[in-house]
Biopython code that builds the backbone (N, CA, C, O; Angstrom):
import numpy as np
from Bio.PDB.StructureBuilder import StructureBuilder

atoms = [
    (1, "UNK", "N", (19.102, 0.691, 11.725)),
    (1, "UNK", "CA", (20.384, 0.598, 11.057)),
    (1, "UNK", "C", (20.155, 0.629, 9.550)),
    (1, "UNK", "O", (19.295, -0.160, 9.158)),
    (2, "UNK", "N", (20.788, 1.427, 8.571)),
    (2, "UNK", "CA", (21.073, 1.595, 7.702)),
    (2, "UNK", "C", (21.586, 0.871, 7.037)),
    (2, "UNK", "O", (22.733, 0.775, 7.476)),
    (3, "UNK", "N", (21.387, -0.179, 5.612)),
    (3, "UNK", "CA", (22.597, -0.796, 5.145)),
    (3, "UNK", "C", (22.463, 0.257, 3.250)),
    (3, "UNK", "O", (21.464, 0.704, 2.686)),
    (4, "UNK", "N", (23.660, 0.277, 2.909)),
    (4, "UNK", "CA", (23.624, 0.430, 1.570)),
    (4, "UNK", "C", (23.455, -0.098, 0.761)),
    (4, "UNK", "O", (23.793, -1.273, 0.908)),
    (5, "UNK", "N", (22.963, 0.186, -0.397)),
    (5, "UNK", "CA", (22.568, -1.234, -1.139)),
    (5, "UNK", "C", (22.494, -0.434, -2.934)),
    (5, "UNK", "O", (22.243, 0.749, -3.162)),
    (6, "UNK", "N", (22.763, -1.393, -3.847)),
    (6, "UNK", "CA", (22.283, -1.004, -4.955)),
    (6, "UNK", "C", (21.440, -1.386, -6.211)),
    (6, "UNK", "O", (21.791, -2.482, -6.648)),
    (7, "UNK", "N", (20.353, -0.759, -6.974)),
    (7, "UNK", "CA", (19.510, -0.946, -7.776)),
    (7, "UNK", "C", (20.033, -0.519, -8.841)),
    (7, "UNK", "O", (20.752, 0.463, -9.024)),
    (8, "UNK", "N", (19.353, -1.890, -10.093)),
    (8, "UNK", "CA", (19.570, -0.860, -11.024)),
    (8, "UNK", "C", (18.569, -0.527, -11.758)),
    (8, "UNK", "O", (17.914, -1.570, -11.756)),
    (9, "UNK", "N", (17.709, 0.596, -12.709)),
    (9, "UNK", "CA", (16.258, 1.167, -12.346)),
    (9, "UNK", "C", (16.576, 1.392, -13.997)),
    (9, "UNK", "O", (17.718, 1.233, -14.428)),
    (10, "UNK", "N", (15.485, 1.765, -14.844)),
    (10, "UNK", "CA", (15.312, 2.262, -15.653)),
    (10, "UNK", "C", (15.352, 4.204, -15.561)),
    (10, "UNK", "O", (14.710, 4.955, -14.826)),
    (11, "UNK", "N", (16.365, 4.510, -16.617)),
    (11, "UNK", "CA", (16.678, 5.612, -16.579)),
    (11, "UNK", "C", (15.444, 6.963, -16.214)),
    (11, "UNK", "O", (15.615, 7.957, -15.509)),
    (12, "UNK", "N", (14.354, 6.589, -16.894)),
    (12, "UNK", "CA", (13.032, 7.162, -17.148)),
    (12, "UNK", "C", (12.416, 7.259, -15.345)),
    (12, "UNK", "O", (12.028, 8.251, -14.726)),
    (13, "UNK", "N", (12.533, 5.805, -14.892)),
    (13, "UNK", "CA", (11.741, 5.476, -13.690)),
    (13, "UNK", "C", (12.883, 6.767, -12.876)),
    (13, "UNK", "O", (12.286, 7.657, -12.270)),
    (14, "UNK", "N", (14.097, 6.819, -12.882)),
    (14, "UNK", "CA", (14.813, 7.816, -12.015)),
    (14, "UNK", "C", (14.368, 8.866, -12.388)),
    (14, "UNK", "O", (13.412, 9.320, -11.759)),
    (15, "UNK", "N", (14.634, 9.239, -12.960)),
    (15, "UNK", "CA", (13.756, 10.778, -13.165)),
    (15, "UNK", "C", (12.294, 10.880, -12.560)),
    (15, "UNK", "O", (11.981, 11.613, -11.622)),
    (16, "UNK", "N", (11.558, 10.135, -13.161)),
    (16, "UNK", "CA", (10.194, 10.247, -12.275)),
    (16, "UNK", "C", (10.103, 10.271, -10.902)),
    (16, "UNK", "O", (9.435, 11.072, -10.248)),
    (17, "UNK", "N", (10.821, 9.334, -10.459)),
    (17, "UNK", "CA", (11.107, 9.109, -8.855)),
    (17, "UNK", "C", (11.959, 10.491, -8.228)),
    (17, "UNK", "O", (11.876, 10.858, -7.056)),
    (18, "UNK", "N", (12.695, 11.081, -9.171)),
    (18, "UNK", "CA", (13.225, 12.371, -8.514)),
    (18, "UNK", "C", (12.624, 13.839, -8.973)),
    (18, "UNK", "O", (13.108, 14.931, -8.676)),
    (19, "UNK", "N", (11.370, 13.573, -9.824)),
    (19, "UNK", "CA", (10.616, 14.336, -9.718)),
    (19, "UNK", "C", (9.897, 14.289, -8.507)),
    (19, "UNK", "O", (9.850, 15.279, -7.778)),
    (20, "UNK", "N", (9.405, 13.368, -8.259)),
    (20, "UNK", "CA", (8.237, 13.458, -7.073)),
    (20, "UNK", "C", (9.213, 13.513, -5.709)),
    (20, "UNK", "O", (8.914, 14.327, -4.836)),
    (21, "UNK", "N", (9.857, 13.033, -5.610)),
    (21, "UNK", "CA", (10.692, 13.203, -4.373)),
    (21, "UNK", "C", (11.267, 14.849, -4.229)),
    (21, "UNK", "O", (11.920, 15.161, -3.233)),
    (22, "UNK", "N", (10.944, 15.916, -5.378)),
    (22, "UNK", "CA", (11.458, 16.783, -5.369)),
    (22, "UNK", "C", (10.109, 17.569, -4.960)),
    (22, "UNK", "O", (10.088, 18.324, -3.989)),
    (23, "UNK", "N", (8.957, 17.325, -5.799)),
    (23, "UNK", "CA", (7.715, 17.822, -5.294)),
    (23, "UNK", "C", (6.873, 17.476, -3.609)),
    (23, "UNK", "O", (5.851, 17.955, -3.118)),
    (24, "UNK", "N", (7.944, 16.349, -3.048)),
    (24, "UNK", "CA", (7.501, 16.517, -1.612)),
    (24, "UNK", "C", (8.064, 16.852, -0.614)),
    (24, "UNK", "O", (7.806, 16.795, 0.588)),
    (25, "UNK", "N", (9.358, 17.431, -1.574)),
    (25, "UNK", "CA", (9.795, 18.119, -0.543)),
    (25, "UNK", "C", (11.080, 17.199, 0.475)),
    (25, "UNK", "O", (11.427, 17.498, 1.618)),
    (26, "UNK", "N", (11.805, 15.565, -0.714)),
    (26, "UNK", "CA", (12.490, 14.836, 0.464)),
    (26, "UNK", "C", (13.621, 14.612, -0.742)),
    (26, "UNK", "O", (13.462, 14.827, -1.943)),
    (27, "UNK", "N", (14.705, 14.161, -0.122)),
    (27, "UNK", "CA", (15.626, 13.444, -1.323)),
    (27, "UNK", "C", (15.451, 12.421, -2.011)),
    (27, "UNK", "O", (14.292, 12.062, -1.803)),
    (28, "UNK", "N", (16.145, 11.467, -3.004)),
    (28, "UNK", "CA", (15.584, 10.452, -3.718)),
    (28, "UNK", "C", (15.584, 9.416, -2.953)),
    (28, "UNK", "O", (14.867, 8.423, -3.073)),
    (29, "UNK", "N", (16.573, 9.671, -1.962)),
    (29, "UNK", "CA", (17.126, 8.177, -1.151)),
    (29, "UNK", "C", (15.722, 7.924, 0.141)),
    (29, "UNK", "O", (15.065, 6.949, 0.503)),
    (30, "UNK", "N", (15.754, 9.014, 0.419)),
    (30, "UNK", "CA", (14.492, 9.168, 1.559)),
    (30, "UNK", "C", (13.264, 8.816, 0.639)),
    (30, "UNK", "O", (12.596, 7.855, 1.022)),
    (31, "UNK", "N", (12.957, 9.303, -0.249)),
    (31, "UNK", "CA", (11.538, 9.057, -1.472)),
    (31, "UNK", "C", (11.518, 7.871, -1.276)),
    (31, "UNK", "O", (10.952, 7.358, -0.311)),
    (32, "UNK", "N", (12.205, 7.178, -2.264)),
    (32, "UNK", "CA", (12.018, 5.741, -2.604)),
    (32, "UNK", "C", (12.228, 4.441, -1.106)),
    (32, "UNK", "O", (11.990, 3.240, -0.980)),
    (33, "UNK", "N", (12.808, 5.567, -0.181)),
    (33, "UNK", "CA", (12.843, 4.235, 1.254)),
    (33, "UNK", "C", (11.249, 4.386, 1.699)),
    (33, "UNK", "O", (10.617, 3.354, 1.926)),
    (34, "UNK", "N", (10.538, 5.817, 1.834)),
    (34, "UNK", "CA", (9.077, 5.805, 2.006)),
    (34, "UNK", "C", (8.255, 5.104, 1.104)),
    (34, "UNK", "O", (7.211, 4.583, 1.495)),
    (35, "UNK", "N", (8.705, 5.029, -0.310)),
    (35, "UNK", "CA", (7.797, 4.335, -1.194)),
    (35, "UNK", "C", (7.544, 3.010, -0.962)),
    (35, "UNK", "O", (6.437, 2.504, -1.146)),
    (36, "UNK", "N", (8.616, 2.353, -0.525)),
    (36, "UNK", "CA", (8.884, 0.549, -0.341)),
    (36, "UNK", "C", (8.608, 0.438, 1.035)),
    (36, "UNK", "O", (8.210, -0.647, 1.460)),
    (37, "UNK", "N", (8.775, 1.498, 1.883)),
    (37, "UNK", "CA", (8.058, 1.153, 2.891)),
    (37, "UNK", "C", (7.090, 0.633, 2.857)),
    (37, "UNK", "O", (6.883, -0.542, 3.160)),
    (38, "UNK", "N", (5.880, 1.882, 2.261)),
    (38, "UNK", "CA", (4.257, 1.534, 2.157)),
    (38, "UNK", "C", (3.775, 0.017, 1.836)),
    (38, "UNK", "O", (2.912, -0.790, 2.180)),
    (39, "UNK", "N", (4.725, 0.126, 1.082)),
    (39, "UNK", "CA", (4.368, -1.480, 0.057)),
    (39, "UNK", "C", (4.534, -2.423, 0.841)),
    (39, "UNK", "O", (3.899, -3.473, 0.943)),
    (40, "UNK", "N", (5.474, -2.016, 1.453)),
    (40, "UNK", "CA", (5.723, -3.620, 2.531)),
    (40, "UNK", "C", (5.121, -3.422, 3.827)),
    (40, "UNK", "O", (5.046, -4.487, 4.441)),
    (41, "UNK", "N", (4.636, -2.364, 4.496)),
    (41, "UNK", "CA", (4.023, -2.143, 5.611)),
    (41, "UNK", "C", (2.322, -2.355, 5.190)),
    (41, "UNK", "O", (1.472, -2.625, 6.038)),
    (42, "UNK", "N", (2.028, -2.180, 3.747)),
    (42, "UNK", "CA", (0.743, -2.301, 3.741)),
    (42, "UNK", "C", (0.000, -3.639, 3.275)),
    (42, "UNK", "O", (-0.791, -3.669, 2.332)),
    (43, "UNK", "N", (0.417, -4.926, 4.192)),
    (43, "UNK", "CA", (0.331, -6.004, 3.299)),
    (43, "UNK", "C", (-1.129, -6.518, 4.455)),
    (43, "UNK", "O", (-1.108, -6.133, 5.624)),
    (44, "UNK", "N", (-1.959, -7.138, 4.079)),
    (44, "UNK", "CA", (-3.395, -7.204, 4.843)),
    (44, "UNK", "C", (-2.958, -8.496, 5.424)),
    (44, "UNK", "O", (-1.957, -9.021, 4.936)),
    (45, "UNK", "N", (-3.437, -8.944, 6.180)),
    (45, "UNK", "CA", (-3.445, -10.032, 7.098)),
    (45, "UNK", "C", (-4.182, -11.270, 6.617)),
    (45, "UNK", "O", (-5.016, -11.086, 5.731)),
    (46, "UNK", "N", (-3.991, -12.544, 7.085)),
    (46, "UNK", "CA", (-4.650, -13.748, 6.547)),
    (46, "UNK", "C", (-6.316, -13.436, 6.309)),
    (46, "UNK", "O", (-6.990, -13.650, 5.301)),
    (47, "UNK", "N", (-6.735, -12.828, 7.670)),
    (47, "UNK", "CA", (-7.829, -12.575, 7.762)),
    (47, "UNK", "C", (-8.776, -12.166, 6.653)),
    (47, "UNK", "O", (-9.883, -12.513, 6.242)),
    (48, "UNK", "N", (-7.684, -11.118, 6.302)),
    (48, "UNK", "CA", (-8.442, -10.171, 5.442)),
    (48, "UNK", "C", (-8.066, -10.014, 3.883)),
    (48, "UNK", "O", (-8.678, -9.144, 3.263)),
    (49, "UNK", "N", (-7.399, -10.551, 3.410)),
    (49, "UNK", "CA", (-7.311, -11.539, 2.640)),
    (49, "UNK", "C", (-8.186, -12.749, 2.158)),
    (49, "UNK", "O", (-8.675, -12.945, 1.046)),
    (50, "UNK", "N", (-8.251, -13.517, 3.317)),
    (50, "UNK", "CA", (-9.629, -14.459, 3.028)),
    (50, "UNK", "C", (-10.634, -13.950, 2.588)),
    (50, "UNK", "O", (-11.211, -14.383, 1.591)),
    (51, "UNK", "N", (-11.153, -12.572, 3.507)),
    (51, "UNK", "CA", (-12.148, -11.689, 3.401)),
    (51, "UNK", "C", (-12.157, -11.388, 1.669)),
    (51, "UNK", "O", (-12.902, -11.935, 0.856)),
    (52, "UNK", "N", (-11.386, -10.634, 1.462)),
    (52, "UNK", "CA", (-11.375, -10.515, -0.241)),
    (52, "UNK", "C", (-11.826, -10.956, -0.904)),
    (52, "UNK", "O", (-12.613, -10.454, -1.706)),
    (53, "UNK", "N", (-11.435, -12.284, -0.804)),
    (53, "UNK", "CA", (-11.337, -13.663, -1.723)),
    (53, "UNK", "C", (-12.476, -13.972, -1.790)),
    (53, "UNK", "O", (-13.009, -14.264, -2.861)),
    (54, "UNK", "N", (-13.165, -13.974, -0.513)),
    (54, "UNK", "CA", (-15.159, -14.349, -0.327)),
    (54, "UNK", "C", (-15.337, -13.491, -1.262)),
    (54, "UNK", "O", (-15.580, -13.896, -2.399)),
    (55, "UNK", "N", (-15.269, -12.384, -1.034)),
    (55, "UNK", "CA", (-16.214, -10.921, -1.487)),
    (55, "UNK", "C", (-16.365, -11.084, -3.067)),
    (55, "UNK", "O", (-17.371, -10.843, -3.735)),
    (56, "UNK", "N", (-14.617, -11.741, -3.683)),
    (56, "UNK", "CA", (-14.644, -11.434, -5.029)),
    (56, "UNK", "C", (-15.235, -12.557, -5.568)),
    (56, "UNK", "O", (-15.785, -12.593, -6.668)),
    (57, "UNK", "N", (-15.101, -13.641, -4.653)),
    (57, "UNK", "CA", (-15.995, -15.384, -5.207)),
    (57, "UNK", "C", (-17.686, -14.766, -4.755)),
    (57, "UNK", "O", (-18.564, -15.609, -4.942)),
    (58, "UNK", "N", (-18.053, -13.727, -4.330)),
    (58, "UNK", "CA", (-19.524, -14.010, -3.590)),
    (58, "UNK", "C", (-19.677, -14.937, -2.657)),
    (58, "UNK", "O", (-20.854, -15.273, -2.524)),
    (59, "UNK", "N", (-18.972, -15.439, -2.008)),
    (59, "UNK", "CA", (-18.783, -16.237, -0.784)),
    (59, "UNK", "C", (-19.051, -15.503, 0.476)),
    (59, "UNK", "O", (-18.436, -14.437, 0.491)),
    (60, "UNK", "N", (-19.872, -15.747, 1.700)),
    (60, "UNK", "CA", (-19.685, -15.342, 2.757)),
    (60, "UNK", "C", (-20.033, -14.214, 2.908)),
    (60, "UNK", "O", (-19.444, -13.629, 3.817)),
    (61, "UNK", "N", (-20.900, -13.558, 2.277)),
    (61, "UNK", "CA", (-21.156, -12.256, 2.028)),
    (61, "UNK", "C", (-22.340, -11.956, 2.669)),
    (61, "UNK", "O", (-23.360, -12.618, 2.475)),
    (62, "UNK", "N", (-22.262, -10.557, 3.775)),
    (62, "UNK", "CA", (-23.386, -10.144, 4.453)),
    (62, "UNK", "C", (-23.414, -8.739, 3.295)),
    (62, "UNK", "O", (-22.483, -8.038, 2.896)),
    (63, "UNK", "N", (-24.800, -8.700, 3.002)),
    (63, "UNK", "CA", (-24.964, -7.383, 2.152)),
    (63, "UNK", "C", (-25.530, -6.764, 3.596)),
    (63, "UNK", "O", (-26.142, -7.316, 4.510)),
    (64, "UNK", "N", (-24.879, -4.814, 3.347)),
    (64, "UNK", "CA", (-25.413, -4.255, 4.829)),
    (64, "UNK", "C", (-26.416, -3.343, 3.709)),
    (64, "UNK", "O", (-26.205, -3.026, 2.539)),
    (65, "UNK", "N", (-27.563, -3.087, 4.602)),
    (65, "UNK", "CA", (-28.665, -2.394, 4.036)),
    (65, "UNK", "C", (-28.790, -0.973, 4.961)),
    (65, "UNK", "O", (-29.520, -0.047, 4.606)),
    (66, "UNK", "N", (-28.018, -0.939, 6.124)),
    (66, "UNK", "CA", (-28.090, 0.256, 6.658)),
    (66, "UNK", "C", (-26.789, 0.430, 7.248)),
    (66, "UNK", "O", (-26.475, -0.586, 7.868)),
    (67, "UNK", "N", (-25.813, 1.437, 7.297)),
    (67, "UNK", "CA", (-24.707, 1.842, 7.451)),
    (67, "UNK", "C", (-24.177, 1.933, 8.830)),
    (67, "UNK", "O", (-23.140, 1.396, 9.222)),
    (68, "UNK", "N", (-25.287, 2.937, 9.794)),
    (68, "UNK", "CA", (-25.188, 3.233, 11.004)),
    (68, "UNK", "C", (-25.858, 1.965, 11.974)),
    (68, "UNK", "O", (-25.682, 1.940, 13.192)),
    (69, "UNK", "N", (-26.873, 0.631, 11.025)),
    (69, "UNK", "CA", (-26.777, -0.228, 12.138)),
    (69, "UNK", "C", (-25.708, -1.088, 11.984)),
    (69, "UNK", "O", (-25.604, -1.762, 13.009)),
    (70, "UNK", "N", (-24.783, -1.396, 11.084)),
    (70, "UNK", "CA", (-24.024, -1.820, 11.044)),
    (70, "UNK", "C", (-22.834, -1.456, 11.742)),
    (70, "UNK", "O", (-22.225, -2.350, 12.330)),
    (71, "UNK", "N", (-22.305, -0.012, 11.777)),
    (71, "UNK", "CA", (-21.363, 0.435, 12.304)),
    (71, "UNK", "C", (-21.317, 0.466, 13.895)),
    (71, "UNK", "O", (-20.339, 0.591, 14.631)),
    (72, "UNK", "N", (-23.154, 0.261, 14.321)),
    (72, "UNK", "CA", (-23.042, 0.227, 15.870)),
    (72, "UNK", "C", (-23.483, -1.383, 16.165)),
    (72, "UNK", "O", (-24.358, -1.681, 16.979)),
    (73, "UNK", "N", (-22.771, -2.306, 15.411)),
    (73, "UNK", "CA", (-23.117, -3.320, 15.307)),
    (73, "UNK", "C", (-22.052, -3.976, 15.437)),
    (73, "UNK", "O", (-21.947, -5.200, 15.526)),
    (74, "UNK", "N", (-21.080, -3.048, 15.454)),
    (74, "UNK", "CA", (-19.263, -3.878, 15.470)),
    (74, "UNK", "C", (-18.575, -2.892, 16.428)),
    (74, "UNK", "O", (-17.389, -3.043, 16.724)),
]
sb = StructureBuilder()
sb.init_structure("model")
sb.init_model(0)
sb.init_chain("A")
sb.init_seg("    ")
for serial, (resi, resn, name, xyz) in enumerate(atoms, 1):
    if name == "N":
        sb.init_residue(resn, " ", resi, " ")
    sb.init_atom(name, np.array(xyz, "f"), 0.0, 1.0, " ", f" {name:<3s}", serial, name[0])
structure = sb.get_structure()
């Protein structure tokens, strides 16, 4: 279901946004519903998140020294 709704955007940001929505070939309304999609469909999980957080503290960190034993390792 569809609801309508309204923004209000910087004049500049519309244009840009209906440039690229024009270079892929969709309308602005379709553009910008795929754009906010991504954003909100691409949000990582607790898990992996935590994961991050080690990586960027150096916490918890397995350094892999070989690629393919690792990959047949999971």
């Amino acid at each position: 279901m569809k609801v309508q709704t309204a923004f209000r955007l910087e004049k500049k940001l519309i244009e840009e946004l209906k440039n690229e929505a024009k270079r892929h070939k969709r309308s602005l309304n379709n553009y910008v519903e795929l754009v906010l999609s991504k954003v909100v469909e691409n949000k990582p999980n607790d898990e992996t998140i935590q994961a991050i957080e080690d990586a960027m503290e150096n916490r918890k960190v397995e350094r892999i020294e070989n690629v393919d034993d690792f990959l047949n390792s999971i």
